[in-house]
C-alpha positions, 0 to 999 in steps of 0.5 A: 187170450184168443176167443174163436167165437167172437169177432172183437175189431178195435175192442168192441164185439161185431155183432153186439158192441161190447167193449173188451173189458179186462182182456175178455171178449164178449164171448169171455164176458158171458162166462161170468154170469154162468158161473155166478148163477151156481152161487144163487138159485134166484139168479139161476132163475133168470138163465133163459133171460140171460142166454137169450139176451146173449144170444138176440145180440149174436144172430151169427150164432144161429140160422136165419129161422133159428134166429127168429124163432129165439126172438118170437120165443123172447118176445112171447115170453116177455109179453105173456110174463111165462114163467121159466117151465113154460118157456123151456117147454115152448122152446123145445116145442118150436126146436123139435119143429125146425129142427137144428137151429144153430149156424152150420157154417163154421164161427170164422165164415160166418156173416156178422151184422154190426148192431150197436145195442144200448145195454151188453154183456158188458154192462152185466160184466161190469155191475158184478154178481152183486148187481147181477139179478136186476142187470138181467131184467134191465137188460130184457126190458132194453132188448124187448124194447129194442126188438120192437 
């Protein structure tokens, strides 16, 4: 299968480091957790930690500005423990300031960073749904404390 937003060289995403698992790419991979979040309310909880950890790991995906305002938004939320109706009320508060934030230029053009990150989209595709909840948690207490 050929996935257009995600550069995979020898296996492993570009900008992340997740390997290819099962004939998906990074990009593949998040799909699973999107669609494991309609069985379960309380993993649906989770969905802007799931998305924006997704996203942190692939700044290509927005503009510089765009790409900061996510990370100040993670942050802000991880360390003030907001709850998910604050965030999403946050976010569109600092979207409507800035405007568009994603990347205009079109996916092959855009310039790609290799950062090796300790825990992926990989990690969550590989503990399956079961595991799904706790993996998300893990996985924004690792980006937290890797974006320090």
């Amino acid at each position: 299968m050929v996935d257009n937003r995600t550069v995979m060289e020898s296996g492993r995403c570009m900008e992340c480091g997740a390997k290819e698992i099962d004939g998906f790419s990074c990009y593949e991979l998040f799909g699973f957790p999107l669609v494991w979040e309609h069985n379960d309310p309380e993993l649906y909880a989770l969905h802007f930690w799931l998305v924006s950890c997704y996203m942190i790991q692939h700044p290509s995906n927005y503009t510089e500005e765009g790409y900061q305002l996510t990370v100040q938004l993670f942050t802000e939320a991880y360390d003030n423990a907001w709850d998910s109706a604050y965030i999403l009320k946050r976010n569109r508060e600092l979207v409507n300031h800035v405007g568009k934030i994603t990347n205009p230029l079109p996916n092959k053009e855009r310039n790609r960073k290799p950062k090796f990150w300790s825990m992926t989209i990989e990690d969550l595709y590989l503990g399956g749904e079961k595991n799904a909840i706790s993996n998300i948690i893990k996985w924004k207490e690792q980006i937290r404390s890797e974006l320090e």
